[in-house]
BADRENPA-313515 format. One record per residue (C-alpha): residue in one letter; z negated, y, x negated. Coordinates in steps of 0.5 Angstrom, whole numbers, padded with zeros to 4 digits. Last residue first. Layout:
N
<pt type="a" zz="Z" yy="Y" xx="X"/>
...
REM end
This chain:
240
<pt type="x" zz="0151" yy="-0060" xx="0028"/>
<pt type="x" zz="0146" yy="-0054" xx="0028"/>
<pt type="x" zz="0149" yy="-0047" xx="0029"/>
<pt type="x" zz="0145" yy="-0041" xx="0025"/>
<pt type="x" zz="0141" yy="-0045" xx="0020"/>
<pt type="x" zz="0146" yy="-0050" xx="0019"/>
<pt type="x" zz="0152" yy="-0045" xx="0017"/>
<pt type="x" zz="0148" yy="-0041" xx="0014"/>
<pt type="x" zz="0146" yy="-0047" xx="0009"/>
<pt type="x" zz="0153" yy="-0048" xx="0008"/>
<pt type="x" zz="0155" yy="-0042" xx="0007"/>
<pt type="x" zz="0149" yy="-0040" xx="0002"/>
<pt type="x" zz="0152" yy="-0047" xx="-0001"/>
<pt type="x" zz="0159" yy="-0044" xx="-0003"/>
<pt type="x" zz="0155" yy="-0038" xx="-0006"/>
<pt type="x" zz="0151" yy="-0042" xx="-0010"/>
<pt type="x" zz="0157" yy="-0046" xx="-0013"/>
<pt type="x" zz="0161" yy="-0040" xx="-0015"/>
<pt type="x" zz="0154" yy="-0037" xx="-0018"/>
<pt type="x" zz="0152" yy="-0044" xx="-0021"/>
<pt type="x" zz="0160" yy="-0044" xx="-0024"/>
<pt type="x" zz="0160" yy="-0038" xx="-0027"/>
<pt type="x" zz="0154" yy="-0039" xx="-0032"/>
<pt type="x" zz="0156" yy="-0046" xx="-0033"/>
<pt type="x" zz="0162" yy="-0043" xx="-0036"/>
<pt type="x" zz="0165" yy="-0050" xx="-0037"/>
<pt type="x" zz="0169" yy="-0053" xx="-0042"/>
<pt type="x" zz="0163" yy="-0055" xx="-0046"/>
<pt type="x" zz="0160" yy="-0059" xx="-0040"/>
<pt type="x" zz="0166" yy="-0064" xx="-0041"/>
<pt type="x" zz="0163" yy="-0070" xx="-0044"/>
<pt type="x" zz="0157" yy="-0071" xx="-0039"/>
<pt type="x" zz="0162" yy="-0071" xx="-0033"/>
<pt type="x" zz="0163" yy="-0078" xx="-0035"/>
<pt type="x" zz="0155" yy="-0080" xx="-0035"/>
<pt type="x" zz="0155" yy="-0077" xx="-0029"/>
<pt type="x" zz="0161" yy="-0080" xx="-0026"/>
<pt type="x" zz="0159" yy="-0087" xx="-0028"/>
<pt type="x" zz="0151" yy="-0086" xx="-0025"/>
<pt type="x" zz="0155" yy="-0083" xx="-0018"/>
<pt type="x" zz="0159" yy="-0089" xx="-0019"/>
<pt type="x" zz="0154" yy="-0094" xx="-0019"/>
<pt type="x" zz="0150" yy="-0091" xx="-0012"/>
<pt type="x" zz="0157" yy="-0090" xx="-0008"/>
<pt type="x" zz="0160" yy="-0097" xx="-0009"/>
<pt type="x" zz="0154" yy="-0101" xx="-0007"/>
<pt type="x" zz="0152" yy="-0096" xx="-0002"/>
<pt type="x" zz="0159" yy="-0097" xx="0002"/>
<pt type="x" zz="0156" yy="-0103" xx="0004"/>
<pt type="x" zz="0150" yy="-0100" xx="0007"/>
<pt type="x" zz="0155" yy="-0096" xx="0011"/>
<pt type="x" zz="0159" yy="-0101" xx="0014"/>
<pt type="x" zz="0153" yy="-0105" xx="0016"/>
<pt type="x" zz="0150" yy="-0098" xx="0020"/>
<pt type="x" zz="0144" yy="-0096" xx="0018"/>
<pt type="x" zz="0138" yy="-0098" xx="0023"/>
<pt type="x" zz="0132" yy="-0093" xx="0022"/>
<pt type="x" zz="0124" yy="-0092" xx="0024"/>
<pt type="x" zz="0124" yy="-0097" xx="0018"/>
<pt type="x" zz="0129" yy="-0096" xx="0014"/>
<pt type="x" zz="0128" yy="-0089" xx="0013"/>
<pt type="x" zz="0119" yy="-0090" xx="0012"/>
<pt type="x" zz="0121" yy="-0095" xx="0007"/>
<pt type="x" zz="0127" yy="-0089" xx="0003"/>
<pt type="x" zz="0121" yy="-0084" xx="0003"/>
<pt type="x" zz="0116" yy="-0088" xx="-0001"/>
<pt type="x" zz="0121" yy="-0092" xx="-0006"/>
<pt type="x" zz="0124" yy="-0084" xx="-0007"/>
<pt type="x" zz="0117" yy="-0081" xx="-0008"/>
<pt type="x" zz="0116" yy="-0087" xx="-0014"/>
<pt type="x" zz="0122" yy="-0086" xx="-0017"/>
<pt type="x" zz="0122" yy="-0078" xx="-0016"/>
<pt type="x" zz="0116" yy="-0077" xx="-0020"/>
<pt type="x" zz="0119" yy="-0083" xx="-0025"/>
<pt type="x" zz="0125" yy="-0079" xx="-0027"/>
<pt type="x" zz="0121" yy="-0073" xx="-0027"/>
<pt type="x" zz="0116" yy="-0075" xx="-0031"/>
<pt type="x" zz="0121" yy="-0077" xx="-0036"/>
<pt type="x" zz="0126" yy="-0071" xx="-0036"/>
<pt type="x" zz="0120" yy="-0066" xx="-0037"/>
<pt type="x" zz="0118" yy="-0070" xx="-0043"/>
<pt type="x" zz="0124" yy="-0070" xx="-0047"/>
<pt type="x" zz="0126" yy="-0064" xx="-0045"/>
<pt type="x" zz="0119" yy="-0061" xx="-0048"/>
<pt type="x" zz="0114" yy="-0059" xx="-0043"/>
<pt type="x" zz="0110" yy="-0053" xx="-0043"/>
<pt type="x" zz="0106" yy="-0054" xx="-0038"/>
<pt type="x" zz="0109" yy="-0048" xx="-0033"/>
<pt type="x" zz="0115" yy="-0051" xx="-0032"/>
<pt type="x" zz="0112" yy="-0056" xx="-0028"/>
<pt type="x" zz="0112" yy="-0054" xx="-0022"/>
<pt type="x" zz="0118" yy="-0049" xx="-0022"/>
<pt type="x" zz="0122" yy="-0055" xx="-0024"/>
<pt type="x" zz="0120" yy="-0060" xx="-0018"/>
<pt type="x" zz="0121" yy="-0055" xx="-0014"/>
<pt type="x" zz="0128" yy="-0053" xx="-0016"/>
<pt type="x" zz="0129" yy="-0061" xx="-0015"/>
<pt type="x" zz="0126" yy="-0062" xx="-0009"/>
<pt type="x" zz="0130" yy="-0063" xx="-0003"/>
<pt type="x" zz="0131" yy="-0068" xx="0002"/>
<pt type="x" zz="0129" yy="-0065" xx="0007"/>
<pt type="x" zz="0123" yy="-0068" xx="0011"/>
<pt type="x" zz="0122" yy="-0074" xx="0005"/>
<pt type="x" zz="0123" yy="-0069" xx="0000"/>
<pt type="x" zz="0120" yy="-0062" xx="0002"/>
<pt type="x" zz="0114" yy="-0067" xx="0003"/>
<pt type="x" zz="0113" yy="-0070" xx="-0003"/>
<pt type="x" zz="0116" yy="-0063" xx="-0006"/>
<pt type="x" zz="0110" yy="-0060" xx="-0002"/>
<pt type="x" zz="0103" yy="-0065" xx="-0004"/>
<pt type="x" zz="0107" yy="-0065" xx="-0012"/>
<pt type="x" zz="0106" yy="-0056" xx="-0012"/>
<pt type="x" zz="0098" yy="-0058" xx="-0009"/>
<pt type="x" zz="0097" yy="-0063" xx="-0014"/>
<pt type="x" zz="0099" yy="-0060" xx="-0020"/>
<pt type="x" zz="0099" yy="-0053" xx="-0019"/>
<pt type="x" zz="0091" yy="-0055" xx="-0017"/>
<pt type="x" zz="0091" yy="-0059" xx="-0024"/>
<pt type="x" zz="0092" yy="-0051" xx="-0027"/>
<pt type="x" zz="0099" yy="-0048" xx="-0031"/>
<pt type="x" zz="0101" yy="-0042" xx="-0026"/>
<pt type="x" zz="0107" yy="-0043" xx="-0023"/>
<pt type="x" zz="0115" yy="-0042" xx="-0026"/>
<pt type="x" zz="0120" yy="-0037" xx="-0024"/>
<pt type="x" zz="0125" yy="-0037" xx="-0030"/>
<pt type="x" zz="0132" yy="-0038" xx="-0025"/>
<pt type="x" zz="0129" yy="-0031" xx="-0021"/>
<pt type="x" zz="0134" yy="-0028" xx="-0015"/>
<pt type="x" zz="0139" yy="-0035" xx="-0017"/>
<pt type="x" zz="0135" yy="-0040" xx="-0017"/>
<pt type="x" zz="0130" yy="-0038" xx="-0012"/>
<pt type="x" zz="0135" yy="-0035" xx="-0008"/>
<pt type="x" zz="0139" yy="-0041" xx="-0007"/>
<pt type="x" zz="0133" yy="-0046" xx="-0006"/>
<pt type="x" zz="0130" yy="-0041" xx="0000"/>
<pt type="x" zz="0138" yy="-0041" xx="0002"/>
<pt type="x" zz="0138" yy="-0049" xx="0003"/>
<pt type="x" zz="0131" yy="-0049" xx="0005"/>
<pt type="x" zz="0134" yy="-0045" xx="0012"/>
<pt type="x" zz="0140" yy="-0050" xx="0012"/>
<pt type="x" zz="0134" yy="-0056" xx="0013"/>
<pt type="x" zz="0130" yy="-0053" xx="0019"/>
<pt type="x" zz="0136" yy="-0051" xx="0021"/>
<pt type="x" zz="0138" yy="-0059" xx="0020"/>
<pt type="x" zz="0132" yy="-0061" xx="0023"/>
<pt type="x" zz="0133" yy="-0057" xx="0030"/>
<pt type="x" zz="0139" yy="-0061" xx="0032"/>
<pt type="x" zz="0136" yy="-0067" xx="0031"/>
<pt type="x" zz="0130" yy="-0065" xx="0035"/>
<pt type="x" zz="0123" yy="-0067" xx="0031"/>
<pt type="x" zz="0119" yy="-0074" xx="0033"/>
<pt type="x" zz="0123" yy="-0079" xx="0028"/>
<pt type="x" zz="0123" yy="-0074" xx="0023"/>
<pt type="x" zz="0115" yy="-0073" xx="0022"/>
<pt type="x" zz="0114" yy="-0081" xx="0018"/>
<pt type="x" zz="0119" yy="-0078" xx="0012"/>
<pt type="x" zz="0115" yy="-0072" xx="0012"/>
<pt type="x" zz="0108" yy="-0076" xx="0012"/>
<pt type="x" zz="0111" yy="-0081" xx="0007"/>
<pt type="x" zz="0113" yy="-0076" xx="0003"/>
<pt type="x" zz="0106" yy="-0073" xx="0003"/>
<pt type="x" zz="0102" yy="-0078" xx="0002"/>
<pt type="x" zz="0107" yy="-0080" xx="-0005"/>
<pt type="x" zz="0108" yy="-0072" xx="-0007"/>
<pt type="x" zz="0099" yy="-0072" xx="-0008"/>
<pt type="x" zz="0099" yy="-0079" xx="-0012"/>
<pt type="x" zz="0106" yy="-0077" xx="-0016"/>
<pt type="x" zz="0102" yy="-0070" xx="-0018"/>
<pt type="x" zz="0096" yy="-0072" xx="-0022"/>
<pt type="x" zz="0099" yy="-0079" xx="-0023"/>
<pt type="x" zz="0105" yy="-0075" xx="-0027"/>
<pt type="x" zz="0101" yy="-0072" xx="-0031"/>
<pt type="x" zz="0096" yy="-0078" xx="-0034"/>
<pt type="x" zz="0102" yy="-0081" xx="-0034"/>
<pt type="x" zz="0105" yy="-0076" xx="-0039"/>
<pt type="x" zz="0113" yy="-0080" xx="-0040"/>
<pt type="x" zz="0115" yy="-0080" xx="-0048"/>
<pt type="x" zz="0116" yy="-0087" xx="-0048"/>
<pt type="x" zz="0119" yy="-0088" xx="-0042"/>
<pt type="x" zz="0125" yy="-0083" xx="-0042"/>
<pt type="x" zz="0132" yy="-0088" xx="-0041"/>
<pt type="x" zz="0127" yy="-0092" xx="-0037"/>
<pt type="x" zz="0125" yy="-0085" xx="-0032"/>
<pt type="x" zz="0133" yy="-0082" xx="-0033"/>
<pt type="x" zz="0135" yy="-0089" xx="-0031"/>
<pt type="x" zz="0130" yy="-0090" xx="-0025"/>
<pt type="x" zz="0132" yy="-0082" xx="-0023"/>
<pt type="x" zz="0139" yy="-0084" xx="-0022"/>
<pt type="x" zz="0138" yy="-0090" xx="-0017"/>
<pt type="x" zz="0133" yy="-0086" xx="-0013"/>
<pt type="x" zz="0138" yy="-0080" xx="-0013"/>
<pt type="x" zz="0143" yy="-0085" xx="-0010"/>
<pt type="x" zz="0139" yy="-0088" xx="-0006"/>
<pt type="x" zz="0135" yy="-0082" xx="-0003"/>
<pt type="x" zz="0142" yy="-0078" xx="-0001"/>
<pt type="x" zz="0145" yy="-0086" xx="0004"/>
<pt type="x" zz="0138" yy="-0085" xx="0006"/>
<pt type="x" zz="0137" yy="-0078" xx="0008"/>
<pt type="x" zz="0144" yy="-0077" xx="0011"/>
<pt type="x" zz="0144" yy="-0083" xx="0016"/>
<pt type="x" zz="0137" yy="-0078" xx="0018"/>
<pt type="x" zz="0142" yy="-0073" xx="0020"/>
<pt type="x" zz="0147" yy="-0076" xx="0023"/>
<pt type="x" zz="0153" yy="-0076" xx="0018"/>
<pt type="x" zz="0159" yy="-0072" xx="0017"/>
<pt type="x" zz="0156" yy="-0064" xx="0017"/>
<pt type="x" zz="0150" yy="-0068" xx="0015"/>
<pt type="x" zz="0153" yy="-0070" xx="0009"/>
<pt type="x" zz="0154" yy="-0063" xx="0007"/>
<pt type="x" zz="0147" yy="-0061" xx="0007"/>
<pt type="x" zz="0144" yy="-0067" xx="0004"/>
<pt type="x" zz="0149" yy="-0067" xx="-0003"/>
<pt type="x" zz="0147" yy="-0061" xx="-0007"/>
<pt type="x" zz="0141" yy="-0060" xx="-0006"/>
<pt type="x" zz="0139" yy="-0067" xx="-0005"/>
<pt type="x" zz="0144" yy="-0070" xx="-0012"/>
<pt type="x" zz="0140" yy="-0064" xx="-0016"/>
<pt type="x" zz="0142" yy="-0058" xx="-0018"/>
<pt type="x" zz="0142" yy="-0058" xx="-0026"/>
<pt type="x" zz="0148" yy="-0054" xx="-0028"/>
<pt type="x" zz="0153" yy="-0058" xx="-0031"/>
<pt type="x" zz="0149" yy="-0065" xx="-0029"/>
<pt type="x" zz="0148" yy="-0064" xx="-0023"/>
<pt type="x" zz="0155" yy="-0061" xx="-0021"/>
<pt type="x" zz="0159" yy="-0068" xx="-0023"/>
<pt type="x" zz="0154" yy="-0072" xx="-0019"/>
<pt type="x" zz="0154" yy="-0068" xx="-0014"/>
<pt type="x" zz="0163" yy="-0067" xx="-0014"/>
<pt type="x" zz="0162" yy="-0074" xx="-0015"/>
<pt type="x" zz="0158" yy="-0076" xx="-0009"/>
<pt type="x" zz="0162" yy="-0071" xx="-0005"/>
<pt type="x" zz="0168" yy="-0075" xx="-0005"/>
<pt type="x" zz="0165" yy="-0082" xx="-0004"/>
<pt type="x" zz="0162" yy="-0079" xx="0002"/>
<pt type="x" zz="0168" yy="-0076" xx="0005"/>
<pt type="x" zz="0173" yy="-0082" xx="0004"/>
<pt type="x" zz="0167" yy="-0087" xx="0007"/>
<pt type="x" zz="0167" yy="-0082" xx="0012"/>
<pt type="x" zz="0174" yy="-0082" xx="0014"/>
<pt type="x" zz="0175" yy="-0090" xx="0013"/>
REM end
């Protein structure tokens, strides 16, 4: 019941946060659930959610989708997630969440030392920068700073740019999310929460969206950097 309690409440905090400053459910999610949850656990329970979202972002935006842009850089991120995710069965629990608190201090400088950081437009940016964020996700479970940077340089509009990486993530997500179940076995209680967590993240973030103009945005990403930063030293420096 604890965790249960302690999960439901992060998926809306994340899921609320998400759509006032842009974080995705990984950044903000994944490192706190593993001060509750056994690392892999974790990932799962994060990768439904965030999957879930990002199949309605991709439908909702599917006309306006650049396949030819997506598979330029989702053929790359797919090998590479499932070389990440494939590479935690062999890697100390212990180690892999300093791994993870010292990703979730680059992310934090990253967008709070330079938020208009974008890579040089080019097919290779396309291949090298979906082969890392495939990675980053299915070892980590992070990828949305980076996704942004990667694609930030090609000049999309709001409408592209949320289609693409909609479907991005769907596919990276499904890849991931086979190689968890399969190296490990979710506990049933949890599997049965994740029918609850998965539609009440998409109902918090449809509701939250109403109450973006009552918030200093600018206030609330330094104010959540900051508890981040914590956590990810916190990790870094102690494990679990």
């Amino acid at each position: 019941m604890q965790d249960f309690l302690i999960i439901t409440f992060f998926a809306i905090v994340a899921s609320v946060i998400t759509t006032l400053v842009g974080f995705g459910v990984g950044t903000i999610m994944t490192p706190i659930l593993v001060l509750f949850l056994p690392y892999e656990q974790a990932l799962i329970v994060v990768g439904w959610i965030h999957m879930t979202s990002s199949f309605m972002k991709m439908v909702a935006f599917r006309k306006y989708i650049d396949w030819s842009l997506f598979l330029m850089c989702g053929i790359p991120a797919m090998f590479a997630s499932f070389l990440g995710a494939g590479l935690i069965p062999f890697v100390d629990r212990n180690l892999l969440v300093k791994f993870l608190g010292g990703m979730v201090l680059a992310y934090v400088l990253l967008e709070v030392l330079n938020p208009t950081f974008s890579i040089r437009k080019s097919n290779g940016t396309l291949i090298v920068g979906g082969a890392i964020t495939g990675f980053s996700a299915g070892f980590f479970g992070l990828r949305g700073i980076l996704v942004a940077m990667m694609l930030s340089s090609f000049g999309l509009t709001k409408e592209v740019f949320i289609g693409v990486t909609g479907a991005f993530s769907v596919l990276v997500d499904v890849v991931r999310l086979a190689v968890y179940h399969y190296n490990f076995v979710l506990p049933k209680p949890l599997v049965y929460e994740l029918g609850f967590y998965v539609p009440l993240s998409l109902l918090v973030v449809h509701g939250s969206s109403y109450i973006v103009s009552y918030i200093s945005v600018p206030w609330f990403k330094r104010t959540l950097a900051f508890a981040l930063s914590l956590i990810g030293l916190k990790l870094l420096i102690f494990g679990v």
